[in-house]
C-alpha positions in Angstrom: 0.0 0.0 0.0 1.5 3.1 -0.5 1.8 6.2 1.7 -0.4 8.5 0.0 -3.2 5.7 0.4 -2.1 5.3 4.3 -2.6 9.0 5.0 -5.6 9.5 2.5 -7.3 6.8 4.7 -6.2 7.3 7.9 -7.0 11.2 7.4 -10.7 10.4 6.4 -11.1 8.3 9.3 -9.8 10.4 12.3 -12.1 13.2 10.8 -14.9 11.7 10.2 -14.4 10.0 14.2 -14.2 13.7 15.5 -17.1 14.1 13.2 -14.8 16.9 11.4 -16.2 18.7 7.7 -12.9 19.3 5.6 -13.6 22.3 6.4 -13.5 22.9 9.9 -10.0 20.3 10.2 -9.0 22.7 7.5 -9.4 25.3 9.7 -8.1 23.7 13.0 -5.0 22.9 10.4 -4.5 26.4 9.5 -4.5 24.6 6.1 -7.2 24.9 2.8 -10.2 22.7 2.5 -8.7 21.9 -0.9 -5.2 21.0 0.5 -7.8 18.5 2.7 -9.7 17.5 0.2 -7.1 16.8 -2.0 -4.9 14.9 0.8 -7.9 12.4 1.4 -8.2 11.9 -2.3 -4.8 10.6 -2.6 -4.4 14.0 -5.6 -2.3 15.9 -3.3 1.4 14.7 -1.8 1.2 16.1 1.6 4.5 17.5 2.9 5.7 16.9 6.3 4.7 20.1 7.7 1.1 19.7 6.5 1.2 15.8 8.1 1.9 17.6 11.7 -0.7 20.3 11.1 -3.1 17.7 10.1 -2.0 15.5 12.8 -1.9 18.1 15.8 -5.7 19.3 14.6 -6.8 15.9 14.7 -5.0 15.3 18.5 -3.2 12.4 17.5 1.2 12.0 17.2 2.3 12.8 13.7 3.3 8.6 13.2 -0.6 7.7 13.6 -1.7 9.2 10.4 1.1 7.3 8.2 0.4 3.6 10.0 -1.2 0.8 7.8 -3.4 -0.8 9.9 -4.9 -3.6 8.8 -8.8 -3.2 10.1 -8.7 0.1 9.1 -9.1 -0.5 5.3 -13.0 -1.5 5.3 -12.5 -2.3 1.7 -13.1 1.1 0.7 -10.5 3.9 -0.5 
């Protein structure tokens, strides 16, 4: 599985548990909607600084959002 497809996932899942809108993690993230939008649709390589942003909105360490785990994938992307 590739990284893009880790974070995609893992992204959509942490917000969606918080019960997050793109916009409003956007907003915690002090990055775009798009930048979100386009992060959970695999279009958009996420640099490192985005990952923390994303990752200290969402209240979890950096390391979670880039972790495969294997009952997360629900068989949908």
């Amino acid at each position: 599985m590739k990284a893009r497809e880790i974070l995609a996932r893992n992204v959509r899942r942490l917000r969606a548990e918080r019960g997050l809108s793109q916009e409003k993690l956007g907003f915690e993230a002090k990055i775009s909607m798009t930048s979100i939008s386009h992060i959970e649709t695999e279009r958009y390589s996420a640099t490192v600084d985005a990952i923390g942003k994303i990752a200290t909105a969402l209240k979890v360490p950096m390391h979670e959002l880039l972790i495969d785990k294997p009952n997360s994938h629900g068989g949908k992307k």
